[in-house]
N, C-alpha and C positions, 0 to 999 in steps of 0.2 A: 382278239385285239389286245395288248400291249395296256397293262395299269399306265394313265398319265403318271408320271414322276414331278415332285415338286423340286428336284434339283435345278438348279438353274444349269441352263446350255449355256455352254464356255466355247472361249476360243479354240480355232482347229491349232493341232500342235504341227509347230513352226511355222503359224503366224503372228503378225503381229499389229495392235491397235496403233496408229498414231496420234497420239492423245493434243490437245489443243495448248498443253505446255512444251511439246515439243517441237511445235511447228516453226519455232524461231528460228531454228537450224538447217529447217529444210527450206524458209524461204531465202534464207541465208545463202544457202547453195544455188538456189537456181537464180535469184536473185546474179550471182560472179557468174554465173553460165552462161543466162541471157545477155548477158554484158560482153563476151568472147565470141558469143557465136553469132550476134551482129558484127563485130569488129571483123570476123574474118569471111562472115558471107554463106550462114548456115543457115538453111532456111527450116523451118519446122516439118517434119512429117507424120503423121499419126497412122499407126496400121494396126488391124484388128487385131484385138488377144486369141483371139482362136482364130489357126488356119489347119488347113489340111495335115495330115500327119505327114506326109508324104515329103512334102516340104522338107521338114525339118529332117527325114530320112536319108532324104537327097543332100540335101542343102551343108546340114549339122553333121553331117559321118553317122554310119551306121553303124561303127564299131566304137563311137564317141559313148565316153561314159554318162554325157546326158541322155541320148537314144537309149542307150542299155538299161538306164539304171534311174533316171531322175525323171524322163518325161513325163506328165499329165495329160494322159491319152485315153478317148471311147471313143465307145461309136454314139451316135444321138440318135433321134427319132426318124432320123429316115434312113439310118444306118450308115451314113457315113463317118469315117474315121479319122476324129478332130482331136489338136493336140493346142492345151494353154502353151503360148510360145514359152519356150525355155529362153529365149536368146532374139534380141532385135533384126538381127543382120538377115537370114535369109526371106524376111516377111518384107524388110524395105527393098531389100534385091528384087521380087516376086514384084513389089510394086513397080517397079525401074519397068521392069519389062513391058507389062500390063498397060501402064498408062504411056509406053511412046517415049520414056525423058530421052531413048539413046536418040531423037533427034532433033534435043536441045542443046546450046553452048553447055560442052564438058569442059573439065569434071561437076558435075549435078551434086551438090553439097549439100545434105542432110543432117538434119538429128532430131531424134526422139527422146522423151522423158517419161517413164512410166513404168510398171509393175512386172514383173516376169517368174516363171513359174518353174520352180524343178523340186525332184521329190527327192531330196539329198535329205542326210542325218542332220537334224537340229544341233546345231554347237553356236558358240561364240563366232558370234559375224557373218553365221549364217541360217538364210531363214528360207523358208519353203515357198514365201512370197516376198519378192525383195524387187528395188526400184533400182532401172540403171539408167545414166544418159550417155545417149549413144550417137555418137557420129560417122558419118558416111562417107566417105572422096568416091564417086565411082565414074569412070570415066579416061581415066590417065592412070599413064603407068611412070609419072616424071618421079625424079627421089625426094626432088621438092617437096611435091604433095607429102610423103613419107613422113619428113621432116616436118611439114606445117602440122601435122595432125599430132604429129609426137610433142611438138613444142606446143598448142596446146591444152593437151592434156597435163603437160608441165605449168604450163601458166597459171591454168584454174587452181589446180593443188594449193600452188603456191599462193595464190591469190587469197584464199581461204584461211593462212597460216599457217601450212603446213612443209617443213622443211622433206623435200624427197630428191631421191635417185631414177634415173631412167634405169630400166634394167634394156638392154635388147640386142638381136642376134638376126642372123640371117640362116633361115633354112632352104634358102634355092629355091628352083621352081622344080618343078615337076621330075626332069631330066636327070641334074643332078643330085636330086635327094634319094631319086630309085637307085645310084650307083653306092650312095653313103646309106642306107639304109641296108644293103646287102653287104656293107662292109662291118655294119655292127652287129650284124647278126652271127658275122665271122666270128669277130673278136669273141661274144659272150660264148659258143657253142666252143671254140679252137681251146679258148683259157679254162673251161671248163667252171666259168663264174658262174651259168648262166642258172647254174640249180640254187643257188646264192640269193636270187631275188627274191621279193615278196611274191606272196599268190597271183596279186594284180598285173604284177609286172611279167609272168609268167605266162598268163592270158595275154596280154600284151605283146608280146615275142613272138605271135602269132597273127596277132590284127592291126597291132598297130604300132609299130616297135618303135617310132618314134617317144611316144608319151613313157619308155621309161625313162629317159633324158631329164623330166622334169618332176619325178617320184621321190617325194618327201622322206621315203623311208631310209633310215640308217644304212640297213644293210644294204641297200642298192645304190644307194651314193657312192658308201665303199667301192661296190664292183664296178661300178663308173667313173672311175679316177685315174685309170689310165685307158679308160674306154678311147676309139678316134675323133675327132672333132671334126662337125659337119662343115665350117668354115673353109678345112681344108679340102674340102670334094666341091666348091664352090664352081661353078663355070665362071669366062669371063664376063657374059655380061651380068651374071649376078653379083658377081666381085664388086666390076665399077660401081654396079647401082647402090652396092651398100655402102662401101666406099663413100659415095657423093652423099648418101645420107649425115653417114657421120660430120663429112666436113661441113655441112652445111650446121649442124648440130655444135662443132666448136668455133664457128664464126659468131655463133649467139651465145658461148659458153654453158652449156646447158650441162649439167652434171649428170653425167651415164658412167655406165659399167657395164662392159664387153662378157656376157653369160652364152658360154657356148651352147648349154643346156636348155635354155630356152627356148621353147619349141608352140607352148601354147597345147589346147589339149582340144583343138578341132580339127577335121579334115581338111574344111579349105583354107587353110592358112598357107600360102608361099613368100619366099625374099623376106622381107621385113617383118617379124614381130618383139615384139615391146611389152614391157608392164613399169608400172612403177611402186614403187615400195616407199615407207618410211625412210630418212639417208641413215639411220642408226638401228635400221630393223636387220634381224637374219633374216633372209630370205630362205635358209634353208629351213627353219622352222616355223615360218610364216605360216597362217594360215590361210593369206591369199594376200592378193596385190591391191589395192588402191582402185589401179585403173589398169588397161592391159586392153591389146589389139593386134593389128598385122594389117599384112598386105593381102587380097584376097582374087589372085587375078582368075582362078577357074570358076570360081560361084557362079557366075549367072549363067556362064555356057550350061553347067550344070543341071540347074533348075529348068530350059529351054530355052535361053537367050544366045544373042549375040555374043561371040568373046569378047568378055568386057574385063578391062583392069578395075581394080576397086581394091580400096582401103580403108581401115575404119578402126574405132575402139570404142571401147564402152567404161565408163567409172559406176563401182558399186556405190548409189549411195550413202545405205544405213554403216556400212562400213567405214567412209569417210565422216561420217557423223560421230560416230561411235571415235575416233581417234580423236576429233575437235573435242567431243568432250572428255576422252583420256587427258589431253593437253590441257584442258579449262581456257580455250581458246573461247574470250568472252565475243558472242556476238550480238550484234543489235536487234532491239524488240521490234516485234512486228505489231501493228496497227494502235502504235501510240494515239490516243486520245488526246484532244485537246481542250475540252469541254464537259463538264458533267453539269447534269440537268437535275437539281433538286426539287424536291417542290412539299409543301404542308399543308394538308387539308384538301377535300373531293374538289370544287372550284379550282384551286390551285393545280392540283393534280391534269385536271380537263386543259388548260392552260398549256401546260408544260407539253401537254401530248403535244400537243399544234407546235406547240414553238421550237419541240424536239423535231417535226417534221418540215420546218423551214432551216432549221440549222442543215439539217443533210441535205436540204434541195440547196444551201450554196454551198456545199461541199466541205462544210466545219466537221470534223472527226469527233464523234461525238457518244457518248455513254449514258444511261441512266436507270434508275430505280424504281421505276412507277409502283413495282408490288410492295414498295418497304413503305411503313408511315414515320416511320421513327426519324428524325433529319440526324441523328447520332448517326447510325446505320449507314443512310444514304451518304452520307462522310466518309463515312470509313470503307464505302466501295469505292468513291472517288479517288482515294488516298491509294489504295491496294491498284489503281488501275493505270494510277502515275501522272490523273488529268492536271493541265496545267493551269487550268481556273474551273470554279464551281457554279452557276447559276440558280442562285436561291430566290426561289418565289411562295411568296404566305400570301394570308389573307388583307393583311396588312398592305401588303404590295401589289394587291389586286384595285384594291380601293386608291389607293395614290397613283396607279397607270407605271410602275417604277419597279426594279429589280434589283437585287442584288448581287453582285459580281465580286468573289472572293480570288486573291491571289493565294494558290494554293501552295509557292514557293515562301512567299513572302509572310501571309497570311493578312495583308490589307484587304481589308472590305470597303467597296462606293457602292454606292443608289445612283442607279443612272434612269434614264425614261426609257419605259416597256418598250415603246414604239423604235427605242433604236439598241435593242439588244443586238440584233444580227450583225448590224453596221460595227459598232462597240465591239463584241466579239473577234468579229473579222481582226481587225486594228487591233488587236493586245495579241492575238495568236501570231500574226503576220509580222516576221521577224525587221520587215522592213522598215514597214505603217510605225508600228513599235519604236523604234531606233529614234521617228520622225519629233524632234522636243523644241515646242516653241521659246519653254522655260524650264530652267533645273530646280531642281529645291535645294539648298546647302544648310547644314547647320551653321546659327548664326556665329558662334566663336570662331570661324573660321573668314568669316567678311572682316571687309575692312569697316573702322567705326563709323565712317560717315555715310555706309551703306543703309543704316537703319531708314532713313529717309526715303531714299530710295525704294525700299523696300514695301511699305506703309503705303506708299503712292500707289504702287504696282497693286499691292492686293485691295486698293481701294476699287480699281476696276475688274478684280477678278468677280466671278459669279462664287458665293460661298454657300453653304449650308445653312439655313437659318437654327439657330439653338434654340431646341424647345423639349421643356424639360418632361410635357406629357406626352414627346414623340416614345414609341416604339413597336419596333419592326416585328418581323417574324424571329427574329436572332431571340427577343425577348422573352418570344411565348415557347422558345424551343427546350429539349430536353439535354438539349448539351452545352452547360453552362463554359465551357471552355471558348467557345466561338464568341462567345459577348464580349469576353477581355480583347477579343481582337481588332472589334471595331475602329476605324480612326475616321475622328470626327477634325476635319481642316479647323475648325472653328476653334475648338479646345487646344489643339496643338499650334497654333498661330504664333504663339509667343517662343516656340522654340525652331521656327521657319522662317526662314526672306526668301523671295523669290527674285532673281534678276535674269534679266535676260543673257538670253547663248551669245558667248561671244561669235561676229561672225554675223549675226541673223541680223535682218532688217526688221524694226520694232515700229508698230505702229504710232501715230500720233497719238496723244492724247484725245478722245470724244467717247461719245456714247454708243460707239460700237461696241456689239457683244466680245470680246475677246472670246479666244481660243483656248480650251477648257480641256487641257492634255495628260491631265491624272489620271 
């Protein structure tokens, strides 16, 4: 047996943690996503990370360089042969089938959000466990759909703040790509280029000659520069259908660029596929596209279905992320806080627990500190968390039934009664309640002079703090003498205050009604 080792076990290499400061980005994304994919009618679908190898055998191409090369495949305890999906598409097809949808109103509009699996070289933007979102048209073979799904994937991008290009092309269906596929195999063997390419491309020439079309490498771009264009083996009705794509593509202005090379690097891709790029990236030196998809009409016959049309794409996330923050494209924080719960001394502390657990049963966004004693501390998590008022409770304020409610913008502090924190709360958080001013406060050098009377009247009936000079609070007995200067006492500051009424508002009579106490 194996000495235990006191090294610590690390992450597997080319994964990666999502740490809880980067979550802003990612709810950021799906945040714009769920926002598109109601607007056009995608419904969610969730399908296992482990399906049969076979699948993706079928499904993915078995000369495809994920089958070859990147899959995460065994056998398990009962000896069957399971593979982490490399790729969404052939597992929601597999469901298509399975559950019946071909005899529901088509096209059956899908997408998925989640983790996918291929054993590729660890580099920049790419990881061995990465998240894509993935949507599905399957159903129709119209160029609308084509177009819908392209535009989009255009949309979201952009939505996010990211300036990009469609890249896309048409590789025909079946028919005609068998005639343009025997016509490049001419050109490379006739010119005598074909020793010219890379290794890969080599291998290729043989299983899949398509995917030298879209090989990065120098020397085989060369020998692909007077290569034929698949565009031109097009039959008619893949013509039109591309055709109708496009136009529909410049009726929305949608910024593309016509890549005859693009081919996409799975089996069942026909007619239409697509990627999109940064609009100032090379795409020849790219290490991969944004977002990227096709049209997929043999997949499900494939797998054991119906001949079914389908079309679909998928956006890398961490790779979209990764450019938001190359850009310093500022996004909004997630689970802003509205509320921190202070509290000084065990009694106070017991307190605060309960009153931290009524605040979230009315749904106030709320943070606190129960393990810190220090109210220095319990401050300066408030401050780091962005709350936009603080609820300070001592001993002090246990004994008078009363709390203290600091503006953490402002830095004004009231005593308000314990019994109506929640209510109080609500009403300062709620940008509406908030807005709601029975009366303004102005400095007085700006009234006019025979306002003073007025004025005097007015806070003869307001409710004031009584001044007394052996009051004090929790602020007093605290450790952080900076909070004390911040106090405002209505009482002490009177002489530099009048209060009159909003113009517009209806002002009560004069009597011994409680007035409306809106500080």
């Amino acid at each position: 047996m194996p000495r235990p080792s006191n090294k610590p076990i690390q992450l597997l290499k080319g994964f990666k943690d999502i740490l809880p400061e980067h979550q802003d980005y990612w709810e950021f994304f799906t945040n714009k996503a769920k926002v598109l994919m109601d607007a056009y009618g995608f419904k969610k679908i969730d399908v296992p990370i482990l399906e049969q190898t076979n699948l993706y055998i079928k499904g993915t191409g078995k000369h495809t360089d994920i089958i070859e090369k990147e899959l995460y495949s065994f056998e398990d305890k009962s000896g069957d042969n399971i593979s982490l999906r490399p790729e969404f598409t052939p597992g929601i097809a597999r469901a298509y089938i399975e559950h019946g949808m071909l005899n529901k109103i088509q096209p059956i509009k899908l997408y998925s959000l989640g983790p996918v699996f291929r054993h590729d070289n660890p580099q920049s933007g790419r990881f061995r466990q990465f998240h894509q979102l993935n949507l599905e048209a399957i159903g129709s073979d119209s160029p609308v759909v084509d177009a819908e799904l392209i535009i989009i994937a255009y949309k979201l991008l952009q939505s996010l703040g990211l300036a990009v290009t469609v890249h896309l092309n048409s590789i025909g269906c079946l028919e005609c790509r068998a005639e343009y596929i025997t016509r490049l195999k001419q050109f490379l063997q006739n010119s005598g280029r074909k020793k010219e390419l890379c290794d890969s491309c080599k291998e290729r020439y043989f299983k899949n000659p398509l995917r030298i079309l879209d090989c990065k490498e120098i020397s085989c771009q060369e020998v692909l520069a007077d290569a034929p264009q698949i565009v031109d083996y097009l039959d008619e009705e893949c013509k039109k259908h591309f055709m109708t794509v496009l136009d529909y593509l410049d009726d929305l202005e949608i910024k593309y660029n016509l890549n005859v090379k693009l081919v996409r690097g799975l089996d069942y891709y026909t007619r239409t596929t697509f990627e999109i790029y940064l609009a100032d990236e090379d795409t020849s030196k790219s290490q991969g596209s944004l977002a990227g998809g096709g049209r997929y009409d043999g997949l499900i016959e494939i797998i054991g279905g119906r001949p079914t049309p389908a079309i679909g794409f998928a956006v890398g996330i961490e790779r979209v992320i990764s450019k938001l923050r190359e850009q310093q494209i500022t996004v909004p924080a997630i689970d802003q806080i509205d509320v921190f719960v202070a509290q000084l001394g065990v009694e106070a502390r017991k307190e605060c627990f309960k009153l931290y657990q009524k605040l979230t049963d009315a749904g106030v966004k709320v943070a606190e500190a129960f393990s810190k004693d220090s109210l220095k501390s319990q401050m300066e998590k408030a401050d780091q968390l962005g709350a936009k008022i603080v609820l300070i409770l001592g001993q002090k304020e246990l004994m008078d039934k009363t709390i203290i409610i600091r503006d953490m913008q402002s830095g004004i502090q009231e005593i308000v009664n314990y019994d109506k924190t929640v209510e109080q709360v609500k009403k300062k958080i709620d940008p509406v309640l908030s807005e709601v001013k029975s009366y303004r406060i102005e400095v007085k050098d700006n009234l006019a002079e025979n306002s003073e009377q007025f004025s005097e009247k007015k806070q003869g009936a307001l409710k004031q703090p009584k001044k007394n000079k052996d009051f004090k609070s929790s602020l007093d007995l605290a450790d952080d003498d900076l909070l004390k200067d911040d106090i405002v006492d209505i009482e002490d500051k009177k002489e530099d205050y009048l209060i009159e009424p909003v113009e517009g508002e209806d002002q009560p009579e004069e009597s011994n009604k409680e007035p409306i106490d809106d500080f």
